[in-house]
N, C-alpha and C positions, 0 to 999 in steps of 0.2 A: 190119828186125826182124820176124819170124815172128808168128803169134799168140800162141804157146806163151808165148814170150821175153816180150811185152804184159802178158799172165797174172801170170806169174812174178814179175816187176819191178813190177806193181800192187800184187800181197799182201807181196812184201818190204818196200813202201814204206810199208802198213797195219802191219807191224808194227816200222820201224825209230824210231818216236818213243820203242819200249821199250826197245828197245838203245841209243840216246842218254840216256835218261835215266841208266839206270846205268853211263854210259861209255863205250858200247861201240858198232859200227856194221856194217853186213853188205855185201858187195859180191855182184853175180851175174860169176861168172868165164867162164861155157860152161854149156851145154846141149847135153849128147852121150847117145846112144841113153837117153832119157829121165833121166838124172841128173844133177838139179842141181849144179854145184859150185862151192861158194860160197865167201869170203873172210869169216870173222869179225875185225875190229879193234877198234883200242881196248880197253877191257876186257875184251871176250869174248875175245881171242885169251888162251886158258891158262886162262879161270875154269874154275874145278872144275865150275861147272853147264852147261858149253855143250852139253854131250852131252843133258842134259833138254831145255834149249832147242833145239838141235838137231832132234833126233828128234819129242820130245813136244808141240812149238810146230808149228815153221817145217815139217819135213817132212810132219807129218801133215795140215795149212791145205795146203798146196801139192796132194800125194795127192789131198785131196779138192774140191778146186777146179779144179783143170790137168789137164785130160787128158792123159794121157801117159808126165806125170812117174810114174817108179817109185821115186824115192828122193832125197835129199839128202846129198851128201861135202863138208866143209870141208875146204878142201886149207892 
């Protein structure tokens, strides 16, 4: 495991007790030329809000934490 990968998997774990509470849970899938791409489950797979959470949460905490990362795709 890389540092990046270290980074990554620390802030998703700062913010998975949110996505459990309302249901829902995140996986990290890859880290390829700086984009995360991640599994949302449970509840988030399909909620109308993941795309706020997505972008406006998770992607922007990562951006500005993780060197490197350029962006967030849930596949």
């Amino acid at each position: 495991m890389n540092e990046t990968e270290e980074q990554v998997l620390s802030l998703l774990d700062k913010v998975r007790p949110y996505l459990v509470r309302d249901g829902g849970d995140i996986e990290l899938l890859k880290i390829e030329d700086g984009v995360v791409y991640v599994k949302m489950m449970g509840a988030c797979d399909g909620c109308i809000a993941i795309d706020i959470t997505l972008k406006e949460g998770i992607e922007r905490m990562l951006l500005e934490n993780v060197p490197g990362v350029i962006g967030v795709v849930s596949l």
